[in-house]
N, C-alpha and C positions, 0 to 999 in steps of 0.2 A: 504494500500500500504506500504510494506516494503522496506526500500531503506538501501544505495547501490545499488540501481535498481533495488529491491523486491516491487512487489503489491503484497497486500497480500488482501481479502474481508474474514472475520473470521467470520462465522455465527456462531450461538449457542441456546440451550436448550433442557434438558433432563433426567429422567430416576426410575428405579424400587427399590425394597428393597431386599434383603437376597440374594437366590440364582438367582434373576433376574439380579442385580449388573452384575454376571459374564456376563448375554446374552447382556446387555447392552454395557459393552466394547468389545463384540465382532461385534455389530454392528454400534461401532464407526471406526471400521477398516475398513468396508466396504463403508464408505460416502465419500463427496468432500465441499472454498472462492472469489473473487474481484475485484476491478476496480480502473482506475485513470484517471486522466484528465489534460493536459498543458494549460496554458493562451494563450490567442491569441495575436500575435505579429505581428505588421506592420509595416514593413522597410523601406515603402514607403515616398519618399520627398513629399512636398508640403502639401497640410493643412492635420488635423492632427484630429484624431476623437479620444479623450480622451479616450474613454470608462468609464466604473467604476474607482473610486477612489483608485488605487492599497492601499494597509498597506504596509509599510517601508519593504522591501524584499522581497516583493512577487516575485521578480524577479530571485530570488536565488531560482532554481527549486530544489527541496526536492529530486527528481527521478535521481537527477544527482550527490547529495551530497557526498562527502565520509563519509560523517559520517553516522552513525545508527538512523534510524526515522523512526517509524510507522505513517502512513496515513489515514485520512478516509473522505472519501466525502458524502456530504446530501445525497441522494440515500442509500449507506449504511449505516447511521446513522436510517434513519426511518426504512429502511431494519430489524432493532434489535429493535426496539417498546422501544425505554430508556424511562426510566423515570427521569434518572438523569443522569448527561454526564458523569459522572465518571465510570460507568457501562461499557465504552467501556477499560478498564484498564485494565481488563479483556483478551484483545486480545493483548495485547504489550506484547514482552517479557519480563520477568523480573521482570510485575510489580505485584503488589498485593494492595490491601486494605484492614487493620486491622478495620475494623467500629466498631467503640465506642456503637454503639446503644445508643447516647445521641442526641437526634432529635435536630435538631438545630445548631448541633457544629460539626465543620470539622472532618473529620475521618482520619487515617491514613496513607497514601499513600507512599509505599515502589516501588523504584525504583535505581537502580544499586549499590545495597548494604546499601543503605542511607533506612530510616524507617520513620522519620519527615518531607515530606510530607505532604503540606495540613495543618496537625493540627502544623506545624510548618516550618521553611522556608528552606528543602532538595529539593523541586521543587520549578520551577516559571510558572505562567502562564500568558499569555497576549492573550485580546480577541481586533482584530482590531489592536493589536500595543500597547494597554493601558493596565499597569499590573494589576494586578487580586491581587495580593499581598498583606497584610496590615500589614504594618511596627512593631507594635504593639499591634496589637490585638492578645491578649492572649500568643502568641509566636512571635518572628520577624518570615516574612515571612507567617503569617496566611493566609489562601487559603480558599474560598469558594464558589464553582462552581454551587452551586442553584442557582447561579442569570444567567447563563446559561442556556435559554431554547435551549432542544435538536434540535428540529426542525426549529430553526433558523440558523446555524449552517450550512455552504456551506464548509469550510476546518476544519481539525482537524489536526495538525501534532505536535505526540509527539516523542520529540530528546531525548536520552539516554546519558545522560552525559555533562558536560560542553561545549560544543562544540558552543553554536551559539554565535555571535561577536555582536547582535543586542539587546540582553539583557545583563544584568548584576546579581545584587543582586539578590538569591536565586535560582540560576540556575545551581549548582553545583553536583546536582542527575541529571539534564533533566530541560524539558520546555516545557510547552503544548502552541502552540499555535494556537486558534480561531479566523478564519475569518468570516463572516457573509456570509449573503445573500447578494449582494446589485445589483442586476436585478434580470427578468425576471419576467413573468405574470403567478402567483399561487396562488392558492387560496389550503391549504391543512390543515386538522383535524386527528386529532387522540384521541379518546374517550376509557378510559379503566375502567374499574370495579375492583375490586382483593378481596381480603380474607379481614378482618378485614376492612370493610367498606370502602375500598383504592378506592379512586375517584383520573384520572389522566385525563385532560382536557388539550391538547394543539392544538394550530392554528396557520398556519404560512399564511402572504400572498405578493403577492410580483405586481406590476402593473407601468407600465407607464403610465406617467399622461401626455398626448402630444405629445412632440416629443423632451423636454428639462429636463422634469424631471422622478423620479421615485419614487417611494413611497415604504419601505420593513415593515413589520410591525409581530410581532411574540407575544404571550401570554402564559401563563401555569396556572394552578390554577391544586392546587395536596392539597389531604385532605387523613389522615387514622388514624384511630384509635391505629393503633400498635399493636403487637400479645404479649404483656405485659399488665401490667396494667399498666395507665399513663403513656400512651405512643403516643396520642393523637398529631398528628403535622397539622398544615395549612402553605402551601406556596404559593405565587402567584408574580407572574414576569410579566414583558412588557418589550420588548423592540420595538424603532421605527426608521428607519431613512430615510430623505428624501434629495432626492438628484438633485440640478438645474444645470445643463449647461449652464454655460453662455456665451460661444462662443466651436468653434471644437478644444478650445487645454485649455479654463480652466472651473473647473466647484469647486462647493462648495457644502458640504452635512449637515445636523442636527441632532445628532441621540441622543435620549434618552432612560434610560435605568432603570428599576424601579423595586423592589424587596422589600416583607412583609413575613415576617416568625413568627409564634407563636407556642411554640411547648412545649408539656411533655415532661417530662424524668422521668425512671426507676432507673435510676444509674446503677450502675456497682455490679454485685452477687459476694458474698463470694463464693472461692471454694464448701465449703460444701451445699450450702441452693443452686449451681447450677446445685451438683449431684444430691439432691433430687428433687428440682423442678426449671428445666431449664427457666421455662418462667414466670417463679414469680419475687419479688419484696421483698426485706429487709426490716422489718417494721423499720430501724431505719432509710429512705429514705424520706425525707421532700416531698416538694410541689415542686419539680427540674425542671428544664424548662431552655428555651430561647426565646427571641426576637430579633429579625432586622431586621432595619427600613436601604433599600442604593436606594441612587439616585445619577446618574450620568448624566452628560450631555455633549456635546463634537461639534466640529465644527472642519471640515476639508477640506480642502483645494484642489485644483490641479493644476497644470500649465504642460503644452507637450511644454517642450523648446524645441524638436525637437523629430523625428518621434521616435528615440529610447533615448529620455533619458526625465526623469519626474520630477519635484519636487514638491513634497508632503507633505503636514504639518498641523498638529492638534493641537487642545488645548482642555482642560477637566477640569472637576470639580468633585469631587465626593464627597457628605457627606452621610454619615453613622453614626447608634447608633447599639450598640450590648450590652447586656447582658446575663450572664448564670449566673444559680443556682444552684449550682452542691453540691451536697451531697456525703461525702465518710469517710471509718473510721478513724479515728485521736485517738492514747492510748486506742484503746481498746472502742471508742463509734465513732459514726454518729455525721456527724458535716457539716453544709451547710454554703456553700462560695457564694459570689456573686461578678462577674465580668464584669464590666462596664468601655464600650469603645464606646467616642464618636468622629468619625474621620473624621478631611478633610483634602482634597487633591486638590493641582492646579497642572496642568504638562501640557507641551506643546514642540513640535517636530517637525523639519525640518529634511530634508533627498533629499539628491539625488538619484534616482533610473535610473538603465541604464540595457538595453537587448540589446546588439549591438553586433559588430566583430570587431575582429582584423584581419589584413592580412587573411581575408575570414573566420575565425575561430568563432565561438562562442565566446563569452565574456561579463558575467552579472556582474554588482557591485553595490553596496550602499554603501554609505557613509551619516552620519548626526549627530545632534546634539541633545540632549535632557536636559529637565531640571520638578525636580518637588520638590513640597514643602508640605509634611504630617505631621501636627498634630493630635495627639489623649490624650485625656483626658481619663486619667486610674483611674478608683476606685476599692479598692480590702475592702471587708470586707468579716470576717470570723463568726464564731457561730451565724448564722445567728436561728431568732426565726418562720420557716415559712415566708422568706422573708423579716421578719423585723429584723432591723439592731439595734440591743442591745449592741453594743462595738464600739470603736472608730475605725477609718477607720484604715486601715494598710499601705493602700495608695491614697490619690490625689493628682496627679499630671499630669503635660503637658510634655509630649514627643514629639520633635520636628525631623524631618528627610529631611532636604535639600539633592539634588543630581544636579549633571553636568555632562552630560557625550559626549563620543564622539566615533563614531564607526565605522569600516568600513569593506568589505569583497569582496572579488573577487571571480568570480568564472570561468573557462577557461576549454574551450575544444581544448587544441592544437593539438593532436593528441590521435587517441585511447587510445595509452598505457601509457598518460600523461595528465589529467585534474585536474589540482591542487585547492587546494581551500585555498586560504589566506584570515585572519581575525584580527582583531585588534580588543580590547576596554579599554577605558579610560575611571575612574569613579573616583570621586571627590565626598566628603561627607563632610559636614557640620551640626548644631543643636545645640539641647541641651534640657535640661529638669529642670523643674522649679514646685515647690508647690501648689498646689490651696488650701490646706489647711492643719491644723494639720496632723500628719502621725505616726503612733507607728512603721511603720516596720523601716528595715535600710539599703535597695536598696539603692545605692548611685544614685547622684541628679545631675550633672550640665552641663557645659557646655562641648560639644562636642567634641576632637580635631579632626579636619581638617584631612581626613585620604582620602587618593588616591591608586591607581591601576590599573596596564597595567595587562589586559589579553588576550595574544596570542593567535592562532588557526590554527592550519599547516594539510590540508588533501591533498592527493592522492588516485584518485582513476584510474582503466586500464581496458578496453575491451582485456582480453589475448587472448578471444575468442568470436565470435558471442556470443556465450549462457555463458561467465563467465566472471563477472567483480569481478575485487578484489578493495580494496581499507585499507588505513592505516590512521592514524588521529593520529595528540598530541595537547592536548588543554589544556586549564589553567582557572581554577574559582575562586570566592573567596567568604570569607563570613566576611562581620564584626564581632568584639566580641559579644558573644548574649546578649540579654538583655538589662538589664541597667548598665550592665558592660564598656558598652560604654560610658555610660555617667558619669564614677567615674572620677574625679579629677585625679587620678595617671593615669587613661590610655590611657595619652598622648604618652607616649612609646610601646603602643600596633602595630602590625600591622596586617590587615587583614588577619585572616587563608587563605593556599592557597591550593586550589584544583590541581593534575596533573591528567590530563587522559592521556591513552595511549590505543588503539583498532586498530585489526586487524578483515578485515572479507573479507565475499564472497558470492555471489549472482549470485545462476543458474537456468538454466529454459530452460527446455528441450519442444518444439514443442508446445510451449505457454500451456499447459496442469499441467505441473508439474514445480513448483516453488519451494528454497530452499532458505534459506538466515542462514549465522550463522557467528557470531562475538564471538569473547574472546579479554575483557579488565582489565585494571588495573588500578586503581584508587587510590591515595594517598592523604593525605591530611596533612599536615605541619604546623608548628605555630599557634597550637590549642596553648586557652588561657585556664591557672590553675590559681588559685588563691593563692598565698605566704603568706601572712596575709591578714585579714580583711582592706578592699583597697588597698591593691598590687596584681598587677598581671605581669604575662609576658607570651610571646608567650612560648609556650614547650608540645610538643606533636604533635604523630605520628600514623595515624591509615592508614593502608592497604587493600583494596576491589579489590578482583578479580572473575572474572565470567564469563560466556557462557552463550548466547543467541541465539536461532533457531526459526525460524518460516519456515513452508509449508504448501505448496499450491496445491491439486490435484483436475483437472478438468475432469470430465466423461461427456461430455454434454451428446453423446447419450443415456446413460443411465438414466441421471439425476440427476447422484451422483456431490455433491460437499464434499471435505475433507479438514481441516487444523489443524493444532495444531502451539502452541505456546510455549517455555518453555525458562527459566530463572532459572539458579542457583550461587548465591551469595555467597559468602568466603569473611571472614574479619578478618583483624590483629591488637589486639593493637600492636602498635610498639613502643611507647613510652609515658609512664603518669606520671602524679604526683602521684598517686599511682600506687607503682611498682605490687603491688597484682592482676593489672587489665593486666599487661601486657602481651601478648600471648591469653587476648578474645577475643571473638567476639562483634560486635554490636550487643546492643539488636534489638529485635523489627526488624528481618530484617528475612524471614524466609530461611532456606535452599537452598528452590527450588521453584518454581509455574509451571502450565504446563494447560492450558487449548486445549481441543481435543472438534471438532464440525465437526458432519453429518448432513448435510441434502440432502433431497431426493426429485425431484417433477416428481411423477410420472404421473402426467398432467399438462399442460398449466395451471390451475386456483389453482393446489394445491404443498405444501411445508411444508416438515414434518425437524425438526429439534430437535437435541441431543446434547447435551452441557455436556463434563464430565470436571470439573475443581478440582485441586486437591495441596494445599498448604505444604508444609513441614513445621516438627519444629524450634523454634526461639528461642533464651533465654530470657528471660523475663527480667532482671536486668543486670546491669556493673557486676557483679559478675558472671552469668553464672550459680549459683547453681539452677535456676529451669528452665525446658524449657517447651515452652507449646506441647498441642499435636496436631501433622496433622490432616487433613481434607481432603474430598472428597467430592463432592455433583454432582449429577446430572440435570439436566435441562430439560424441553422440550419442544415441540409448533406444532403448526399446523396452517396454514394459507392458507384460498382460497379465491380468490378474480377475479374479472375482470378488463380489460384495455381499457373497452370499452367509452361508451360517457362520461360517472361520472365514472373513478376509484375508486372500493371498493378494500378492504381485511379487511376481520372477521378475526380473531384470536385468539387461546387460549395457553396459555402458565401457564407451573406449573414448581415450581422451588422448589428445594431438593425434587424432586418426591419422596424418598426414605425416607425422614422424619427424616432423619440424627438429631442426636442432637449435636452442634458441637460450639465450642468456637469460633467468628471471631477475639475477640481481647482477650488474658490475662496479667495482666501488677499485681504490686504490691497493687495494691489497688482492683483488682477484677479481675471478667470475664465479657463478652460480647456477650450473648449469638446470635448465629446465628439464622436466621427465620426457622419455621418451613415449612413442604409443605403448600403451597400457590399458589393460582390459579387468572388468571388475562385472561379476556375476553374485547377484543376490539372492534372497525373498525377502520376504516384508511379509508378516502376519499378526493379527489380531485376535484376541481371545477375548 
């Protein structure tokens, strides 16, 4: 679902080699995506039936938003057979994924001109309300979405741009946010096979236990070898939540949440050894890998102070261990690093939530408070001997990250051609960092200063016409200094970079058949931190992001065609640095354009044929601009028949770069990242 009042359902997979290419995009022109769903609201006085345990905004309908956000609901999540949630990224505008191909470690996720995503903190994600984010690890803002399993997973809504008032830190590209399951009675599997020994096992199941509680419970276990050498990964997830009523207006839920990852790595290929052999391995590449070990656990809360207003409140725990053994060249030889991060987290959250009217009009709001406390223990050692540590640490140390914050957002439907959306947030930062033992590097080390921030959020959106809503948006983000530049003694005079957006778009849709949605915004970003000497710094610098984004939607039921595409293209400006050399680039790492196009076709009740052509532009690969890497295209495809009868099956076969493309996903100064070869993956899918 595409909003400004765009659904959007973006199927995908597909296609041939050489002069087939051409028959393939021509029969991507001939196909048709989606669907969406409202919460149920009851205005009714007197006792009050809780329902599920809303997450902080749920009340704030997506469909009604002015701001830009792609949608997706269970049904079309299992609908695309993921294997991993980030797979739907794919159908937003905008966005892309540069995959490291280091198993184990977050990939690159590029979104409204921004590129550090995931493997660093340009997105934010929350599953339930509770951030996904880690403060520390590896980059501020580290992201890793494995501990999402797909089919747990009842809302998906990713915002484009700073725009939501309910999160804060790391939200200044977007922000995905994950709802869960928490009713209904399901029992569902999804079993798949693939190329290089890739086992994909996932179960979701859902049940009421009486007529007070409900039980949701979801699993994954994923194994493959890798189409490398050593490249060999194991993951396995739970998650569980149980949920009691304890009267018709409060109830209380439990949910846990459990993630084991062990996994090879190839490194990253020198240009030349990936011209000759794209899916080899450097002998100067050690024994590289990762591990993580996260467990979370949480309690929430409800109270129905009256038929339309709620309050809501969590607490959580999260600890986590991560390491990676990453190998890359340093002067001319291979040299393996090791990075160790042991992290926890307490946080806890109240909120008002309200779906009510004003003088007979719609009117939803939240308002609330949060608060969380993350440490993590950092170890960095370099020349590593095959894992073993033969030099002094470069760093151990504790990284502390307190937060207060406080938030609030309206959302109004006074009249067609006036539904505004006002947002506030207030963030409060406290910490510090401290030794756990010797250290040769010279990251500075101490305590925190106390750094605050109001971030605004001003939308409009208008019904000009049954079939066209417009809508306008200015919002404000922000990011701490990165690193441990925050924790240097002099940068008490620092103050948070601040993000501006600014978007315009439009959302049509003619005879429910044919869907269009397209935005152009402008993104700036101000009191970026340089460094003056070794421990001085100050705010100075200025980088500019401008773009267009389109999604469509064409529906054929009677024929059976569905068709959509999606497309996103990026412009960025230094505007101002401490080196003037850099002034007038680009970001790196951020590509051109993306554009994914998907057919499918069921030319009966029990069958569905789908074509997925995606297709990346080039990016500069350094602040400098002097090299860019080169575009890509790949094709997809599938086939699935099933029935709806007493036990819902679908078999399915799906092959991806049918064309056998050899093709770059990531290129950076230290290598290339070779993309998968054709690979084939055979399933079912059933329901109990």
């Amino acid at each position: 679902m595409e909003t400004g009042g765009c659904k959007a359902d973006l199927h995908v997979r597909g296609a041939w080699r050489g002069g087939i290419r051409g028959a393939l995009m021509v029969a991507l022109v001939l196909g048709a995506g989606g669907a969406g769903a409202h919460p149920h609201h009851d205005d009714e006085a007197g006792p009050v039936d809780l329902g599920p345990i809303e997450v902080k905004g749920q009340v704030l309908e997506s469909g009604a938003s002015p701001y830009s956000s792609t949608d997706f609901e269970s049904a079309q999540i299992r609908e695309r057979r993921l294997g991993q949630t980030q797979e739907l990224f794919r159908y937003v505008p905008g966005m892309a994924i540069r995959n490291f191909g280091l198993a184990g470690v977050a990939d690159s996720i590029v979104i409204r001109g921004f590129g550090g995503g995931g493997h660093g903190g340009d997105l934010g994600a929350v599953i339930d309300g509770v951030p996904l984010n880690e403060a520390m690890s590896h980059a501020d803002g580290y992201l890793d979405l494995n501990v999402v399993i797909p089919l747990e997973i009842a809302t998906m809504n990713v915002f484009r741009g700073p725009v939501s008032a309910l999160y804060g830190n790391y939200n200044r590209g977007g922000l995905i946010r994950i709802d869960t399951r928490k009713t209904g009675d399901y029992r569902e599997f999804d079993l798949a096979l693939g190329s290089d020994k890739t086992l994909d096992l996932q179960a979701a199941m859902g049940t009421p236990i009486g007529e007070h509680q409900q039980l949701n419970l979801a699993a994954q276990f994923f194994h493959t070898d890798g189409f490398r050498p050593q490249s060999q990964s194991d993951r396995g997830s739970f998650a569980g939540r149980w949920r009691i009523s304890l009267s018709p207006r409060a109830e209380v839920a439990l949910s846990a949440r459990l993630h084991k990852a062990d996994s090879d790595s190839a490194a990253y290929l020198p240009q030349a050894l990936f011209e000759q052999d794209p899916y080899g391995i450097d002998p100067g590449v050690q024994n590289d890998g990762a591990e993580k070990d996260f467990a979370n656990l949480r309690a929430d809360f409800g109270y129905a102070l009256a038929a339309d207003l709620k309050l809501l409140g969590f607490a959580y725990a999260t600890q986590q261990e991560f390491t990676r053994w990453f190998s890359r060249p340093v002067g001319g030889e291979w040299r393996q690093r090791e990075e160790s991060y042991d992290r926890s987290v307490f946080g806890a959250g109240l909120s008002l939530n309200s779906r009510g009217e004003l003088a007979g009009r719609p009117l939803n709001w939240v308002a609330g408070l949060e608060t969380f406390r993350e440490s993590t223990d950092f170890v960095y050692y370099d020349g590593l001997d095959h894992r073993r540590r033969i030099a002094p640490a470069i760093n151990d140390r504790e990284a502390r990250l307190n937060s207060v914050s406080a938030f609030g957002e309206i959302q109004a439907e006074w009249h067609p051609l006036f539904m505004p959306s006002v947002g506030f947030r207030y963030d409060r930062f406290s910490g510090g960092c401290s030794l756990n033992g010797p250290e040769t590097g010279s990251d500075p080390c101490a305590d925190l200063a106390d750094m605050d921030n109001v971030s605004p959020k001003l939308g409009l959106s208008a019904d000009v016409t049954r079939n066209v809503r417009l809508r306008a948006s200015w919002s404000e983000g922000f990011a701490l200094p990165n690193g441990f530049i925050k924790y240097a003694a002099a940068a008490d005079t620092l103050d948070p970079v601040i993000f501006r957006q600014s978007e315009v778009g439009a959302h049509v849709h003619v005879l429910r058949t044919l869907q269009f949605d397209v935005v152009a915004y402008r993104l700036t970003s101000t009191d970026e931190v340089r460094t003056i000497a070794p421990g001085e710094y100050e705010n100075f610098g200025e980088t500019e992001r401008t773009g267009v984004e389109a999604s469509l939607r064409w529906l054929l039921p009677e024929a059976g065609f569905e068709f959509s595409a999606v497309y996103g293209s990026a412009d960025s400006e230094v505007k101002a640095n401490a080196d003037a050399a850099l002034i007038g680039n680009k970001v790196s790492g951020v590509p051109d354009y993306s554009v994914t196009v998907t057919a499918s076709w069921s030319p009966a009740v029990a069958w569905k044929l789908d074509l997925i052509w995606r297709k990346v532009g080039e990016y500069a690969i350094d602040a400098s601009n002097a090299t860019y890497s080169d575009p890509y295209d790949i094709f997809d495809a599938g086939v699935a028949w099933g029935s709806a009868g007493r036990i819902p099956f679908k078999l399915y076969l799906q092959v991806e770069n049918l064309t056998d493309e050899v093709y770059a996903t990531s290129q950076s100064s230290l290598g290339v990242a070779p993309g998968a070869p054709r690979t084939f993956k055979v399933g079912v899918q059933l329901g109990l």
